[in-house]
DRENPA-3360 file (N, C-alpha, C; in nm, 2 decimals, always signed):
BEGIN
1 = XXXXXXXX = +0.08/-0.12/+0.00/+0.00/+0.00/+0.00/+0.09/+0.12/+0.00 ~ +0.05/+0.22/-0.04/+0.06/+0.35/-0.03/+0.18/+0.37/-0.18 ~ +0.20/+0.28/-0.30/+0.28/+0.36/-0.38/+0.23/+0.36/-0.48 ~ +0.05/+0.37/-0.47/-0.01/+0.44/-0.61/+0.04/+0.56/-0.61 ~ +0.04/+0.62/-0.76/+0.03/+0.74/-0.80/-0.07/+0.82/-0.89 ~ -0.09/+0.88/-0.86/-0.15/+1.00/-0.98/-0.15/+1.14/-0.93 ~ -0.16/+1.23/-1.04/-0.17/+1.37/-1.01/-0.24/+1.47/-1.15 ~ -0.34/+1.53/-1.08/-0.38/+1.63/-1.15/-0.35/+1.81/-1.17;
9 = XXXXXXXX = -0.34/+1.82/-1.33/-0.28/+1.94/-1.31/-0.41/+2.02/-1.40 ~ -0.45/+2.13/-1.35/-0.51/+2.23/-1.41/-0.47/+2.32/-1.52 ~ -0.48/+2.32/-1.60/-0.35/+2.43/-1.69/-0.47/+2.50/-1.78 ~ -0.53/+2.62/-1.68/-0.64/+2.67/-1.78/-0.76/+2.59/-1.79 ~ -0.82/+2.60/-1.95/-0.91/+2.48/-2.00/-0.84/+2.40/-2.01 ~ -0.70/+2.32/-1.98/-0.64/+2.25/-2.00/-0.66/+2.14/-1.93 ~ -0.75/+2.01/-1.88/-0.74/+1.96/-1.76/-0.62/+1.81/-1.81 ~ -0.51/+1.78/-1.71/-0.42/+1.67/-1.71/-0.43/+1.58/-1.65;
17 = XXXXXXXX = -0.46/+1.45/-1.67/-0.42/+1.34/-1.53/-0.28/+1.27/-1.56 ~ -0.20/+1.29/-1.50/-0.09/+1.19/-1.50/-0.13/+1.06/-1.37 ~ -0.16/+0.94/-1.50/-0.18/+0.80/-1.39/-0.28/+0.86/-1.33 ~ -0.29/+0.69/-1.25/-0.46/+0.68/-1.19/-0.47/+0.62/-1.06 ~ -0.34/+0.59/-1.02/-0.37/+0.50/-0.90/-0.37/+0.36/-0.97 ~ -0.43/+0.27/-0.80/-0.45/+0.11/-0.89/-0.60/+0.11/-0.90 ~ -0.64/-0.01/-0.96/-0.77/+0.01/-1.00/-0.84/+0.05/-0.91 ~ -0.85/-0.02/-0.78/-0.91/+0.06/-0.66/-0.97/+0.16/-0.64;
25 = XXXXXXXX = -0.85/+0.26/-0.68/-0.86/+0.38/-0.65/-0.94/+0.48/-0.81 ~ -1.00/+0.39/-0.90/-1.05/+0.50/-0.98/-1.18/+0.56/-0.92 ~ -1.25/+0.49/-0.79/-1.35/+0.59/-0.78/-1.32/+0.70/-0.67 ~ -1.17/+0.71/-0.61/-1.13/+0.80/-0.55/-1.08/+0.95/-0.65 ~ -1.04/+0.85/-0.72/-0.97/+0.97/-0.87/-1.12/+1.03/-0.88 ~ -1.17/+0.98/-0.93/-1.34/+1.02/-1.02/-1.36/+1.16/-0.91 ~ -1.37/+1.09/-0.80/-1.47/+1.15/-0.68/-1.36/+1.32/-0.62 ~ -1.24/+1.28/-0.65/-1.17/+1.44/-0.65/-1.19/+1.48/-0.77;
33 = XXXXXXXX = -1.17/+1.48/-0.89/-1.20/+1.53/-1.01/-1.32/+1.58/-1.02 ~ -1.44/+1.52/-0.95/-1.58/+1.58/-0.92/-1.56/+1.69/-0.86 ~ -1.53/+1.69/-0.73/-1.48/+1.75/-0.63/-1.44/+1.89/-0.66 ~ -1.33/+1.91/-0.76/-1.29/+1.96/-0.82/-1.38/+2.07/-0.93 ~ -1.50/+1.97/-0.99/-1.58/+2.05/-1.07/-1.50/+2.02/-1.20 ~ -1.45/+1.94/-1.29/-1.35/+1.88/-1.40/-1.45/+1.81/-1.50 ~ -1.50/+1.90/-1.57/-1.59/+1.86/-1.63/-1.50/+1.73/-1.75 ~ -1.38/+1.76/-1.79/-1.34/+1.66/-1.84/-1.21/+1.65/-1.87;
41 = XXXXXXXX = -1.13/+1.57/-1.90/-0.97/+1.55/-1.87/-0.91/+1.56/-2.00 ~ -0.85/+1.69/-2.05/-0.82/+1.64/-2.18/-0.65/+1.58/-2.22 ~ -0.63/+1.50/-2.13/-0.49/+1.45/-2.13/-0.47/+1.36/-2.07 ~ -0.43/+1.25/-2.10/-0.43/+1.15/-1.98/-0.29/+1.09/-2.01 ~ -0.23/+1.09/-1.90/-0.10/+1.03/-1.98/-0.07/+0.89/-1.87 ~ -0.01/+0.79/-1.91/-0.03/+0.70/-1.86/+0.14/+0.69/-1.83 ~ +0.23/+0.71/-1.71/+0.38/+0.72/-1.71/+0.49/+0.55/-1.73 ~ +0.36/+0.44/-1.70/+0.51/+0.37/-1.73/+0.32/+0.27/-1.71;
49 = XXXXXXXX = +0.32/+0.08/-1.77/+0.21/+0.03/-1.74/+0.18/-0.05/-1.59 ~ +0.27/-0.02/-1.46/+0.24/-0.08/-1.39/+0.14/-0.05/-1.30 ~ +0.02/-0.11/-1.22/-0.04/-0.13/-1.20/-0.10/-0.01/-1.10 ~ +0.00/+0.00/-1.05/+0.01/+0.09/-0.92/-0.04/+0.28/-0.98 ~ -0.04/+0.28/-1.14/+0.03/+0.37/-1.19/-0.14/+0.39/-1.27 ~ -0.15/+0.27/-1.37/-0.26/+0.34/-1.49/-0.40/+0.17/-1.49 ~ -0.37/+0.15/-1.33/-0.48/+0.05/-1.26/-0.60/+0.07/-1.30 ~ -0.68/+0.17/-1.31/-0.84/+0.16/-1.40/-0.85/+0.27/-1.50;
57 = XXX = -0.71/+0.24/-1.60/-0.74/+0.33/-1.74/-0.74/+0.22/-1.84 ~ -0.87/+0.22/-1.87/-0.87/+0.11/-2.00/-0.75/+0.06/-2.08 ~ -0.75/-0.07/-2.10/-0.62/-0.09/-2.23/-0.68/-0.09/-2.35;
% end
C-alpha cells in the first residue's frame, strides 16, 4: 500500500491526469475530479504500465 500514484494538473481549459492509482482507486480519482468540478480531462497520460500507476485506465 501507499505507492499508487496519480496527479492532476489544471493548466487553464487544459485539464491533465498523470496516472490513476490502482484500480481501486479509480472511484477515489473520479470523486476528487468531481470535487474539483472537472468537467473533463483532456490528457491523460499514462507514465510507465504498472499497476500501481494506470490500474483503471482502459487498455
Amino acid at each position: 500500500m501507499g505507492q499508487a500514484d496519480s496527479m492532476f494538473i489544471d493548466y487553464g481549459d487544459t485539464d491533465i491526469l498523470v496516472d490513476a492509482g490502482n484500480n481501486a482507486d479509480g472511484p477515489l480519482v473520479v470523486n476528487y475530479l468531481k470535487k474539483l468540478k472537472t468537467d473533463d480531462v483532456e490528457i491523460l497520460i499514462g507514465s510507465h504500465h504498472h499497476e500501481d500507476h494506470i490500474g483503471p485506465i482502459p487498455a
